[in-house]
C-alpha positions as CSV (number, residue, x, y, z in Angstrom):
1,X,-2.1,40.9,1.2
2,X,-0.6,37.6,0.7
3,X,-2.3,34.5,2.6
4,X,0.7,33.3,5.5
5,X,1.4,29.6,4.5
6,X,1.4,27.0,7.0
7,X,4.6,25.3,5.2
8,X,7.5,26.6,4.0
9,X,10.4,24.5,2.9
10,X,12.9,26.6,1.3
11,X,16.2,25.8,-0.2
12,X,16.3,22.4,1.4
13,X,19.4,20.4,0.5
14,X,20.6,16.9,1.7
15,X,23.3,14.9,0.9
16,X,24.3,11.1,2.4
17,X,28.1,11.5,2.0
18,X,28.7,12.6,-1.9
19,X,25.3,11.0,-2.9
20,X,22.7,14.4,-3.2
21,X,19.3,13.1,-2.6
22,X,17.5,16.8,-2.7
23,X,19.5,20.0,-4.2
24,X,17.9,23.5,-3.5
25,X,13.8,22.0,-3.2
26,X,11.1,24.5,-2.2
27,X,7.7,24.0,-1.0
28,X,5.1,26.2,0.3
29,X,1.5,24.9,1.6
30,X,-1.3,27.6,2.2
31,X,-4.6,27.0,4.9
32,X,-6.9,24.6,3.5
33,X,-5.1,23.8,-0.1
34,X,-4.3,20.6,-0.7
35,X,-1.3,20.3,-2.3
36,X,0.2,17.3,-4.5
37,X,4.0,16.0,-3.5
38,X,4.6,14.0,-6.8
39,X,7.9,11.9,-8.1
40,X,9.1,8.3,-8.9
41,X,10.4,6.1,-6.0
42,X,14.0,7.4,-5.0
43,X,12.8,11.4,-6.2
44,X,13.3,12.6,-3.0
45,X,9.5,12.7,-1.0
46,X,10.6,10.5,1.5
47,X,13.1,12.5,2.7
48,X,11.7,16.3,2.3
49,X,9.2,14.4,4.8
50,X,11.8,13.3,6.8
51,X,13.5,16.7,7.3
52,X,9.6,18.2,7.8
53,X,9.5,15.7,10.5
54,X,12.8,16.4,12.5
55,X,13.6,12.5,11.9
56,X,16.3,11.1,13.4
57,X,18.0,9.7,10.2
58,X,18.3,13.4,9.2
59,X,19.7,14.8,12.2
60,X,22.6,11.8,12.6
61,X,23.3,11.8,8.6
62,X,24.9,15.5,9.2
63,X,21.7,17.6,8.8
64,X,20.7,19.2,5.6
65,X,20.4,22.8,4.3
66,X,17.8,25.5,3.9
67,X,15.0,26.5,6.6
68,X,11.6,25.4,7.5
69,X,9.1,27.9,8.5
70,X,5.4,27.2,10.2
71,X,2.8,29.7,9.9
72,X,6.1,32.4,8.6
73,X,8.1,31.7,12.1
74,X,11.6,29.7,11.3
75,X,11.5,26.0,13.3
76,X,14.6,23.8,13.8
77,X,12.4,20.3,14.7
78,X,15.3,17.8,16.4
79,X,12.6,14.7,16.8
80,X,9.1,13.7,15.4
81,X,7.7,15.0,18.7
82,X,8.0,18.4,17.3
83,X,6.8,18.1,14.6
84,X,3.8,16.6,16.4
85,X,3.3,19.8,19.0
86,X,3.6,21.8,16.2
87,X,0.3,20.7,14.7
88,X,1.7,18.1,12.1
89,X,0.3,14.8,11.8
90,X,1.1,12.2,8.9
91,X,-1.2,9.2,7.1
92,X,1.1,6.8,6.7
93,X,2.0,4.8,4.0
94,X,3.3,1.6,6.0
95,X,1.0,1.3,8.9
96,X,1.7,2.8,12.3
97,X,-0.4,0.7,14.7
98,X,0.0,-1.7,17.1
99,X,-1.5,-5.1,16.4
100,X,-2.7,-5.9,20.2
101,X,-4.3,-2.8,21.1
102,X,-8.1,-2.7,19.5
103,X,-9.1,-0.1,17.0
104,X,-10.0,2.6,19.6
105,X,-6.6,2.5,21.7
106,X,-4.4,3.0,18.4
107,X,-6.8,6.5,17.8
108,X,-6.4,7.3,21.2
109,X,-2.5,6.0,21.7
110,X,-1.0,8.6,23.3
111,X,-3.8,10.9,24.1
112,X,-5.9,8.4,26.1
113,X,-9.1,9.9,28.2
114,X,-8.5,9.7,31.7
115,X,-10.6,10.1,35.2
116,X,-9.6,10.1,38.7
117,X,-9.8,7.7,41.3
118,X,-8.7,8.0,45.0
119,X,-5.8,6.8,44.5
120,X,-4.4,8.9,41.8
121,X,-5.1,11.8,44.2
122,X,-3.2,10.3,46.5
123,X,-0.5,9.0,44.1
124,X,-0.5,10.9,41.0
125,X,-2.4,10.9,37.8
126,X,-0.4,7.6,36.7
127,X,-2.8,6.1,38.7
128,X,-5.5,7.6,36.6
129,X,-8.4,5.2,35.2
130,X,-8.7,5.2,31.6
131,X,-12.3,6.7,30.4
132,X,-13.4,3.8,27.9
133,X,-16.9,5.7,27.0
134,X,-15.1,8.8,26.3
135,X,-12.4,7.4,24.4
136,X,-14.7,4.7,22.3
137,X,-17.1,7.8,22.0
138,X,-14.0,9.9,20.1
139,X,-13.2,7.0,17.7
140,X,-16.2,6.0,16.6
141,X,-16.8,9.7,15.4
142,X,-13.7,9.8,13.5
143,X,-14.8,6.6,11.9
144,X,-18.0,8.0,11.1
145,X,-16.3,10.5,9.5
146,X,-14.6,8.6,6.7
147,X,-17.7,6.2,6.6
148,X,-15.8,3.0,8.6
149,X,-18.4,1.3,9.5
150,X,-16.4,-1.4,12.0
151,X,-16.8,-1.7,15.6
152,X,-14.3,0.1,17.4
153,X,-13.6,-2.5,19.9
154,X,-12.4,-5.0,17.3
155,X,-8.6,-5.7,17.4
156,X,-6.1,-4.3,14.9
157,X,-4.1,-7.6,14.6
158,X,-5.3,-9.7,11.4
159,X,-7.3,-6.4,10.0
160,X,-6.6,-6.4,6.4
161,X,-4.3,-3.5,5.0
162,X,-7.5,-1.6,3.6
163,X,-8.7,-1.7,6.9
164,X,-5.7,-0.2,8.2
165,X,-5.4,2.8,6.1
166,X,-8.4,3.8,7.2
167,X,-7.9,3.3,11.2
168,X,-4.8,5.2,9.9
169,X,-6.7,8.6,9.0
170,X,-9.6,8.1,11.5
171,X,-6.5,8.6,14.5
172,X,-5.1,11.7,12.5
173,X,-8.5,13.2,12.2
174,X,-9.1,12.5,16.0
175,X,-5.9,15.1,17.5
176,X,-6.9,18.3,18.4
177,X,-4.5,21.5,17.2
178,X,-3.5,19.8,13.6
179,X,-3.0,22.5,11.3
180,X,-1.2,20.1,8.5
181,X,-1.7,17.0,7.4
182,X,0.4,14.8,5.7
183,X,-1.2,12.0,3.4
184,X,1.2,9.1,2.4
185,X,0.1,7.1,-0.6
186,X,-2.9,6.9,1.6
187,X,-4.9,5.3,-1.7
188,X,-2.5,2.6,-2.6
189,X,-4.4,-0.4,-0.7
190,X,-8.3,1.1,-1.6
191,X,-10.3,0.0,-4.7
192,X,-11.8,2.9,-6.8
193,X,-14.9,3.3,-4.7
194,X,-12.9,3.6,-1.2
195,X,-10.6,5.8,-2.7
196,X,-13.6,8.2,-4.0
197,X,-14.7,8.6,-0.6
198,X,-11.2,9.0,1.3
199,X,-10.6,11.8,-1.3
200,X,-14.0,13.4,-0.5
201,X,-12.8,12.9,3.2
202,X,-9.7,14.9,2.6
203,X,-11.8,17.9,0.8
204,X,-13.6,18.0,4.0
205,X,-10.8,17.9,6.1
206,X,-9.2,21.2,3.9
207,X,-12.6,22.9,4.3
208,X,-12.0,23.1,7.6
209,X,-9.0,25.1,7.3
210,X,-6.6,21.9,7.5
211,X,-3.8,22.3,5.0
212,X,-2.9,18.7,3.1
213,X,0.4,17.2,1.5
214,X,-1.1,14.7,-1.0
215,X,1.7,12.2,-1.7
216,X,0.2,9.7,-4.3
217,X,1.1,7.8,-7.3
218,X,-2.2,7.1,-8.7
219,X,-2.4,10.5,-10.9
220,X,-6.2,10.8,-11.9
221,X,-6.5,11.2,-7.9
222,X,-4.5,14.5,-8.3
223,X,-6.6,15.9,-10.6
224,X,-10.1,15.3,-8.6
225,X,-8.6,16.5,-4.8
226,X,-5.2,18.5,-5.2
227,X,-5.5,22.8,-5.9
228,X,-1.8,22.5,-6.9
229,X,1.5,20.4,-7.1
230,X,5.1,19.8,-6.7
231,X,7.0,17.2,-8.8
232,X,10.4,16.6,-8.1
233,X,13.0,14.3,-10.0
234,X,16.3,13.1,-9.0
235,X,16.3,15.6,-6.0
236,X,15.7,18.3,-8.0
237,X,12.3,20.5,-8.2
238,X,10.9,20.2,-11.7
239,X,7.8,22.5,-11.2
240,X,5.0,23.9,-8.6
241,X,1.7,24.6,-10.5
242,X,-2.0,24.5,-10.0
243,X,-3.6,21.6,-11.3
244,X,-6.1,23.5,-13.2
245,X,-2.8,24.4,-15.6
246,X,-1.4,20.9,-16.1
247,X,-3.1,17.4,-17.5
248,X,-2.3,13.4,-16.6
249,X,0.4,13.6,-19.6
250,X,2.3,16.7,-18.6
251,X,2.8,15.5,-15.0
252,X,3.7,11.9,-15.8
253,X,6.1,13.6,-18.3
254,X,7.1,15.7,-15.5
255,X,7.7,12.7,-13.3
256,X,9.8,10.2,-15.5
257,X,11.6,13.0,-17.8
258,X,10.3,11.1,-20.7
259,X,7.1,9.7,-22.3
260,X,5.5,7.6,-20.7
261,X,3.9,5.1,-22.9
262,X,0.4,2.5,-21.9
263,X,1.2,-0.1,-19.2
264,X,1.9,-4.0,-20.9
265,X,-1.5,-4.5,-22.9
266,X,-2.9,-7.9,-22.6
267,X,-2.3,-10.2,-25.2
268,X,-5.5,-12.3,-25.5
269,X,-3.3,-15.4,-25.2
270,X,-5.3,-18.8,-26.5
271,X,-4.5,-21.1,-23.6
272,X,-7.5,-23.2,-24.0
273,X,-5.9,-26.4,-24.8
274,X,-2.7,-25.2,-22.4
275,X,-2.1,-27.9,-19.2
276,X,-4.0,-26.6,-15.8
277,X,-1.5,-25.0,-14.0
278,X,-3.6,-24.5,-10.5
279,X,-6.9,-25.6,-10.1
280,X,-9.1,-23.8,-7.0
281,X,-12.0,-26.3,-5.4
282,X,-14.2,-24.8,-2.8
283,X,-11.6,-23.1,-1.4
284,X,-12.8,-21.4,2.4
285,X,-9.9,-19.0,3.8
286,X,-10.6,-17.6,7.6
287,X,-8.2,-14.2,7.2
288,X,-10.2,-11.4,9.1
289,X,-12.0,-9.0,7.1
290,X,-11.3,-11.0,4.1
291,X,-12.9,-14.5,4.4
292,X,-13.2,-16.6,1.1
293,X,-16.2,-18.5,1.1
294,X,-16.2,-21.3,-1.5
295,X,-14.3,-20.0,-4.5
296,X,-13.7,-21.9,-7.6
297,X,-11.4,-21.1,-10.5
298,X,-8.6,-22.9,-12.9
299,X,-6.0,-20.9,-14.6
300,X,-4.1,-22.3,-17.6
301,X,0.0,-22.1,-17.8
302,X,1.7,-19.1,-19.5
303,X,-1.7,-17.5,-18.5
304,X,-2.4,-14.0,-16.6
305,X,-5.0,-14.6,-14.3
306,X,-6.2,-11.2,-12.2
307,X,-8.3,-11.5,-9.5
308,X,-10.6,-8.1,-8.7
309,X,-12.9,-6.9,-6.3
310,X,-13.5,-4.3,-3.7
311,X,-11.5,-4.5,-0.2
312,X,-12.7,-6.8,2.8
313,X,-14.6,-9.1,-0.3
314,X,-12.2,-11.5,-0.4
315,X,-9.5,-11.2,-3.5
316,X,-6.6,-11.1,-0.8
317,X,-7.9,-13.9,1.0
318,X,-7.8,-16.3,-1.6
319,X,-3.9,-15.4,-2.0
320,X,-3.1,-15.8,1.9
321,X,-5.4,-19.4,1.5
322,X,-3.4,-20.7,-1.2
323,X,-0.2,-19.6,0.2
324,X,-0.8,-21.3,3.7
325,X,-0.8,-17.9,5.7
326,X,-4.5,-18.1,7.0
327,X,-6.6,-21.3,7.9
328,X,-7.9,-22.6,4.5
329,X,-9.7,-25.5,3.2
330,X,-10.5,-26.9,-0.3
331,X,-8.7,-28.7,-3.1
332,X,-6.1,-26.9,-4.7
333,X,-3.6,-28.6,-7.1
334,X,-0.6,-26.9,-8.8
335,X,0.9,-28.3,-11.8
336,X,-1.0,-31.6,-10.9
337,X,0.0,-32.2,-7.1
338,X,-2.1,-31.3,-4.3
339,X,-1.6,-29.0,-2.3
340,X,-1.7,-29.4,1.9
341,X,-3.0,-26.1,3.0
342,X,-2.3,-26.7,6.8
343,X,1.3,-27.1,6.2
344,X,3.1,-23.4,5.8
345,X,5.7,-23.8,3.3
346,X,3.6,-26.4,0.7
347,X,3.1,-23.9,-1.9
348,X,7.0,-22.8,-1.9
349,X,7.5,-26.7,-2.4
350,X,5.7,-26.8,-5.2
351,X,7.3,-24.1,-7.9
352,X,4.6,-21.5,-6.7
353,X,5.7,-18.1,-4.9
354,X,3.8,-15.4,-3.6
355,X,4.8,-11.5,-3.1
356,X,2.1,-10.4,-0.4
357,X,0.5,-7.3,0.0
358,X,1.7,-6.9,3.5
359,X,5.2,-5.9,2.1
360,X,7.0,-5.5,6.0
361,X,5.1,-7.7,7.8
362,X,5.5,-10.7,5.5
363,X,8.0,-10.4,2.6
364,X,10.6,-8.6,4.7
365,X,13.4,-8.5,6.9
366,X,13.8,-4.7,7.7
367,X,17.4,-4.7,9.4
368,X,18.7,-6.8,6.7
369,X,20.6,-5.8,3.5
370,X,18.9,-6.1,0.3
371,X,20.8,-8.7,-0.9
372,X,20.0,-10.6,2.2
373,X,16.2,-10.3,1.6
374,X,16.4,-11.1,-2.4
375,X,18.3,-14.7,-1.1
376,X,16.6,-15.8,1.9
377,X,13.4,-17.8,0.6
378,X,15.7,-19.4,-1.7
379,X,18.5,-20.0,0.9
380,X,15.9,-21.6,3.6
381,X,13.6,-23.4,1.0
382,X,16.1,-25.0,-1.2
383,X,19.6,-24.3,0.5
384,X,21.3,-22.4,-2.5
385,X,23.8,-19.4,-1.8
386,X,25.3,-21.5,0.2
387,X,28.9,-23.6,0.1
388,X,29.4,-26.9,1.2
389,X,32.8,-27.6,3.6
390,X,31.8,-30.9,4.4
391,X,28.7,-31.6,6.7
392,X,29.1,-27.3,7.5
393,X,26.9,-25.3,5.1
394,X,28.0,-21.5,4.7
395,X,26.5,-18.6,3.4
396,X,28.4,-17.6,-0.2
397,X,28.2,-13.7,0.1
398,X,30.2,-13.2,-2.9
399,X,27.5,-15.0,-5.3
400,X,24.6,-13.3,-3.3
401,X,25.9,-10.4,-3.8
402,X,26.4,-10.6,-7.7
403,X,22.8,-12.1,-8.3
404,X,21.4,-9.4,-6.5
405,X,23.3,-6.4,-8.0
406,X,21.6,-8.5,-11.1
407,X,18.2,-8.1,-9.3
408,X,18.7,-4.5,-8.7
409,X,19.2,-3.7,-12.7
410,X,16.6,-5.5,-13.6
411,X,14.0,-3.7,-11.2
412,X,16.0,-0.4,-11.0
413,X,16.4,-1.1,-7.5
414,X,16.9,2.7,-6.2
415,X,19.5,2.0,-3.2
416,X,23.0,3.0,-2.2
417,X,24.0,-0.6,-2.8
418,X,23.4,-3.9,-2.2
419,X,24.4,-3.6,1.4
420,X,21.4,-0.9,2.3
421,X,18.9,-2.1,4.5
422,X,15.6,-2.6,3.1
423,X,14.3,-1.1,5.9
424,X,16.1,2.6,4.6
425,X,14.3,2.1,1.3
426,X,10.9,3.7,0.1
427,X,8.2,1.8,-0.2
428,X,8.3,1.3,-3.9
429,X,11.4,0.2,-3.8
430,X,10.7,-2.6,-0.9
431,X,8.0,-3.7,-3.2
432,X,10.6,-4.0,-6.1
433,X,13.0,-6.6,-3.1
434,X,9.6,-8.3,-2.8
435,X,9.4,-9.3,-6.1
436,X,12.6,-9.8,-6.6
437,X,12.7,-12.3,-3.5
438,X,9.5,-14.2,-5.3
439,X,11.5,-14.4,-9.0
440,X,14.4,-15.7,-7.0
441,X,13.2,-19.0,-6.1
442,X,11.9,-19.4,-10.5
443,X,8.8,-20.3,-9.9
444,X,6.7,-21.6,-12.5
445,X,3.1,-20.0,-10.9
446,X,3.9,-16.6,-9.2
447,X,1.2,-15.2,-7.2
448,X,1.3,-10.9,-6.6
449,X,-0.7,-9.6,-4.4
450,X,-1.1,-5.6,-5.0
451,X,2.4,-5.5,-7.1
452,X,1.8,-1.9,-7.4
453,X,1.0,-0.7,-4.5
454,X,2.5,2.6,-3.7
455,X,4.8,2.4,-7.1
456,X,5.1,5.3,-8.7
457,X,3.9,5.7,-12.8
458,X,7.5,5.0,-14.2
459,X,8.1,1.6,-11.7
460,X,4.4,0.5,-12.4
461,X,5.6,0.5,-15.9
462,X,8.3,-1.2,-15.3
463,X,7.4,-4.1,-13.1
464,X,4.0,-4.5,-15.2
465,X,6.0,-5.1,-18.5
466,X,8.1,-7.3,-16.6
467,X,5.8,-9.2,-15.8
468,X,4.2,-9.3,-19.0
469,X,7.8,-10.2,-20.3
470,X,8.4,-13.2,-18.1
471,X,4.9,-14.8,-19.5
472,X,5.5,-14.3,-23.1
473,X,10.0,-15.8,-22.7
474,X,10.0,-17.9,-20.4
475,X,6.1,-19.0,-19.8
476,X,5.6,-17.9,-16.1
477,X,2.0,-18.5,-15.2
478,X,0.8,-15.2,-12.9
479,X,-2.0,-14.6,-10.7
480,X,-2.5,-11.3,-10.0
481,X,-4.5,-9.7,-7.0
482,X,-5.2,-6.2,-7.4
483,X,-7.3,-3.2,-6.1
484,X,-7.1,-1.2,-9.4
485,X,-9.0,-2.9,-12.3
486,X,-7.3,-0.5,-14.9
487,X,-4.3,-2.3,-14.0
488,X,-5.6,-5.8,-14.8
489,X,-7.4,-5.0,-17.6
490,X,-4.2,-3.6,-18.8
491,X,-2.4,-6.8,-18.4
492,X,-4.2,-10.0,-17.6
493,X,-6.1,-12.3,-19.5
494,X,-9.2,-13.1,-17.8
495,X,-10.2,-11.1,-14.3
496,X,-12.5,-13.0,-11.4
497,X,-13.9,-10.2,-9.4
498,X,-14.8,-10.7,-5.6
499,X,-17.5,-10.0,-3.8
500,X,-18.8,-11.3,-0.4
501,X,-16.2,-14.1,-0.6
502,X,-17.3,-15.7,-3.8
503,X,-16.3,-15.3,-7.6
504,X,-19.1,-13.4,-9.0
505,X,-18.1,-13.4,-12.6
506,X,-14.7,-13.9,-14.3
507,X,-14.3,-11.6,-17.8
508,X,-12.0,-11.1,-20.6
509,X,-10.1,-7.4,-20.1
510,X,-12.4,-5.9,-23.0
511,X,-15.7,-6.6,-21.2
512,X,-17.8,-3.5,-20.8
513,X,-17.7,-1.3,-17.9
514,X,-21.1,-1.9,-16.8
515,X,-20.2,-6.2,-16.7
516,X,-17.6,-5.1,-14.1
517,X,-19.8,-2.8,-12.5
518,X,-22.1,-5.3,-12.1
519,X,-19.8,-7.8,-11.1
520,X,-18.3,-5.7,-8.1
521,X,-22.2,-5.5,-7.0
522,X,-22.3,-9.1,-6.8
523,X,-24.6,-9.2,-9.9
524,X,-23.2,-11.2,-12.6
525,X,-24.5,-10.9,-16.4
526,X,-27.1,-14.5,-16.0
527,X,-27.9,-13.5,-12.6
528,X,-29.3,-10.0,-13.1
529,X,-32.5,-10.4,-14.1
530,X,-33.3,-12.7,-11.5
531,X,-32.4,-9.8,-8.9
532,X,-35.0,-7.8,-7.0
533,X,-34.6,-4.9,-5.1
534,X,-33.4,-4.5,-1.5
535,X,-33.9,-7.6,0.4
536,X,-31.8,-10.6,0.9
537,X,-30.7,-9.8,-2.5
538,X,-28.9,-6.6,-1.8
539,X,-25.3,-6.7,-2.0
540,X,-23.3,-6.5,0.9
541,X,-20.2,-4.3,0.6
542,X,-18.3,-5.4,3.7
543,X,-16.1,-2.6,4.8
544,X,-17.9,0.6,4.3
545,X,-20.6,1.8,6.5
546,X,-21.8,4.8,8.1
547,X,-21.9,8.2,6.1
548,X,-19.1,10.7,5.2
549,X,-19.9,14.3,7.8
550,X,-18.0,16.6,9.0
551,X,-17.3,14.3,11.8
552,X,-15.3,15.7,14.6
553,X,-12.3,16.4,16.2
554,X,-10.2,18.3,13.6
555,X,-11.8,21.6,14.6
């Protein structure tokens, strides 16, 4: 007999006006599988999850077509809520928390512990007194469970985005009653490590009868965690098959329709007698869970400069430092000129832009149009796309609008137009307005902060080679921060990796695996054999803490 699926999307077509985003898509999800959802930005994930989640876009965009069935039973959800009661939960990809509330209210957010008082028995259970043991007790066993070893008290607000992610899964894992998951790019902001033991997390999760849509981009994850997968292209279902019949080449094949070739190799660029273009002096940077403590580094122009490391060590800190958007102190000088790191705004001033990691909650304006958020920095910093009728300054819509439809070639932009807002688009796509926004203003030193994150195979191809491009034309110097050290070995000319808020060693791309491995421990090549064990010479890893069990409540 045939084991009853817990999903069943079948037939599902939807259409915004004569613009098809899905035609005829099927998926079906069994008890404890985990199954891959896989496609470039714009293939149609986003909204299959949409219609899944009885999202409101859907419902006031004239509906779509086809049925959803949970556990064989037909279900016509009109509002997340449903979804929700059902036994659905989701690990979002952009972060669902609020800022204020500390780690344990944002697990417990609308399922708080209660316990009566006299009045509530007089007055209602509004009047109810929250149980703090009880609920602290809850989160810090979901914590435990994915090996977060943070207090639970600790605010939200100023948490880096790794740290996020995880407070992310730890509320999911908390409700009682989910019978499918739903896993968002939940990888995109974890180094190799973190991502190893989130992916062990979700095995355990599916062990326990849990059934997982694994939505990811970074494919070698696919082959470790999912039991099958779904790609889809254009809106269109390319294939469903397990992943012990496919490889890394089929499905990025799958994904792109063509392919796909190695990212942008690095080019081993001589820049030894090239001018400084920054230069990084004891540099200290207070961002929360990502503190920089005395770093020191000089990057050359025209080079590629990547910047490595595990999350909560520091890499993202140095960024935010530089860029004015956390307390910092230090000497840093671009292109010759100091740099006033109490002043937000110096480095704009001073040919350096910087595409943060934090995508909506610095480099965006949601409810505006993409052409709107490709102009702004540009239009605030230095007063261009805009006309002159004497002392009155207006905006000139007409040239915005042609530089960004030039934008939106160049980065394949996937949107309806210029007009969309970029709060409509999917994530990869916000990160492509992002950088967009940063290339804007022609900086000569452009500083990316996780460029890839959440981009799809055939994007991160894209934007890496266009990157790579822009060095080798037109001599943009780049510092790049990411998680994924395939990525800047793949591009970038020298690599600093982070640990504990210092530069433990920088490398050429070629270094062996074990230099890096070392690196990320805090042991650098000269420094190894004067290393003992344990002791105040163990390495501290930040973040991670606790051990991975089956935790509780996801019963």
């Amino acid at each position: 007999m045939q084991e009853e699926y817990v999903l069943e999307l079948e037939g599902i077509r939807k259409a915004y006006g004569e613009n098809v985003v899905l035609n005829n898509v099927s998926l079906a999800v069994k008890p404890g599988e985990i199954h891959a959802l896989l496609g470039e930005n714009g293939a149609g994930k986003s909204t299959l999850m949409n219609i899944l989640f009885g999202m409101g876009v859907i419902h006031e965009t004239g509906g779509f077509d086809g049925t959803v069935k949970i556990s064989g039973k037909e279900v016509k959800f009109v509002a997340p809520t449903d979804a929700l009661a059902a036994g659905i939960g989701m690990v979002h990809q952009e972060f669902m928390l609020i800022p204020g509330f500390t780690i344990t209210e944002n697990i417990k957010l609308g399922r708080e512990d209660t316990t009566p008082t006299f009045a509530s028995r007089i007055f209602g259970k509004s009047l109810e007194k929250l149980d703090r043991d009880k609920m602290n007790s809850d989160a810090r066993r979901s914590l435990d469970s994915i090996g977060m070893g943070i207090e639970e008290h600790v605010k939200v607000a100023g948490l880096p985005v790794g740290y996020m992610q995880f407070v992310e899964i730890a509320r999911e894992i908390d409700k009682l009653g989910i019978r499918l998951l739903v896993f968002d790019e939940p990888t995109a902001v974890l180094t190799e490590s973190e991502a190893s033991q989130l992916l062990d997390v979700m095995k355990t999760i599916a062990q326990k009868g849990i059934a997982i849509i694994f939505i990811t981009h970074r494919l070698p994850e696919i082959m470790v965690a999912a039991d099958n997968m779904t790609v889809l292209r254009d809106g269109e279902l390319v294939a469903t098959k397990p992943i012990a019949e496919t490889s890394l080449t089929e499905i990025a094949e799958m994904m792109v329709g063509r392919i796909v070739e190695n990212l942008a190799a690095g080019q081993d660029m001589e820049n030894s007698d090239a001018p400084i273009a920054i230069s990084v002096r004891d540099l200290h940077v207070e961002m929360p869970g990502e503190r920089v403590h005395g770093v020191n580094f000089e990057v050359r122009e025209g080079e590629i400069f990547g910047i490595g490391g595990m999350a909560g060590q520091g890499k993202v800190g140095i960024a935010n430092g530089i860029s004015g958007l956390f307390p910092a102190e230090g000497d840093v000088t671009v292109f010759g000129q100091p740099l006033n790191l109490s002043r937000l705004g110096e480095a704009l001033s001073n040919n350096l832009a910087f595409v943060s990691e934090d995508r909506r909650g610095v480099g965006l304006l949601l409810d505006e149009s993409i052409a709107y958020n490709i102009a702004f920095r540009v239009m605030t910093t230095r007063r261009e796309f805009l006309s002159s009728f004497g002392p009155i300054k207006l905006l000139n819509s007409r040239k915005m609008q042609r530089h960004a439809e030039e934008m939106i070639k160049i980065l394949d932009i996937r949107c309806r137009s210029w007009r969309q807002k970029v709060g409509t688009l999917s994530g990869g796509n916000q990160q492509k307005v992002c950088l967009a926004s940063a290339l804007t203003l022609k900086p000569r030193l452009l500083i990316v902060s996780e460029p890839t994150r959440g981009i799809d195979i055939g994007a991160k191809e894209l934007i890496m080679n266009y990157l790579s491009k822009l060095r080798r034309e037109e001599g943009l110097t780049i510092i790049m921060i990411s998680s994924e050290l395939g990525e800047l070995r793949s591009l970038c000319d020298r690599i600093a990796i982070v640990t504990d808020g210092k530069i433990v060693d920088i490398l050429p791309p070629n270094a062996p695996d074990a230099d890096y491995g070392l690196a990320m421990s805090a042991v650098s090549k000269e420094t190894d054999s004067s290393l003992g064990e344990g002791g105040d010479n163990a390495p501290n890893y930040g973040m991670m803490g606790g051990t991975t069990g089956d935790g509780g409540g996801f019963e």
